[in-house]
N, C-alpha and C positions, 0 to 999 in steps of 0.2 A: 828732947826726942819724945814722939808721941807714941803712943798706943796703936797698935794694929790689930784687926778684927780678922781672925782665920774665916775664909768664904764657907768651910763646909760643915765645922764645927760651931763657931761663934766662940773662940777661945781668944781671948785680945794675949799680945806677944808685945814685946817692945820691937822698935824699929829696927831694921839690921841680922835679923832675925829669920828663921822663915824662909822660905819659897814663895817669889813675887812672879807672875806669869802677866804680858801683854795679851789678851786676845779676843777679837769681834770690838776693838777698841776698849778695852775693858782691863783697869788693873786688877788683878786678883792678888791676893796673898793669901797664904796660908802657914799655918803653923809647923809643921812639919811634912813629913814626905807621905807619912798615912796618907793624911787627909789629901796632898794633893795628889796622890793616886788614884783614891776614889773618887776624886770630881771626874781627872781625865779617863779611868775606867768608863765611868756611867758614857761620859760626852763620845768616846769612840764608841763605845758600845749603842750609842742610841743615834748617832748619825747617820743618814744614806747610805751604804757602802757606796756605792755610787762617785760618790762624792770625794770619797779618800782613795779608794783602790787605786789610782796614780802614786799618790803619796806615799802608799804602805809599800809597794812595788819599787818606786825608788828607796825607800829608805832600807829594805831588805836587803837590795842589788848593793848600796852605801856600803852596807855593817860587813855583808858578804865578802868585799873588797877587802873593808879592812882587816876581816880574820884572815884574809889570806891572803895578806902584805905581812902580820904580822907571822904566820906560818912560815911563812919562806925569810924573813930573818932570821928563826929562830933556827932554821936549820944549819947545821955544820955545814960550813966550806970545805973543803978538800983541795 
């Protein structure tokens, strides 16, 4: 098992390890959850809105769904 190089730090990690992201065809790994926070921070942060505003829009409408599938379980039946 080889060595991994975190994208944002340059901390090598062994294999297995880590947070590995697909994207723009692109493997990324990183070291822990810091680091890949601040990559994807910067990267939404510096992208078109444009370009995401569908995405952020579904993914809100998603999460929304599910706090309130899991609201209405948790509520008592009678």
């Amino acid at each position: 098992m080889g060595k991994l190089v975190c994208a944002v730090c340059g901390r090598p990690f062994p294999q297995g390890q880590g947070i590995a992201l697909e994207l723009a065809g692109k493997n990324l790994q990183f070291h822990n959850k810091d680091c890949a926070y601040r990559f994807l921070r910067q990267l939404v942060t510096e992208v078109d809105s444009d370009c995401i505003s569908g995405q952020v829009k579904r993914l809100i409408d998603l999460y929304e769904e599910r706090l309130n599938e899991a609201a209405k379980s948790k509520q008592k039946k009678i």
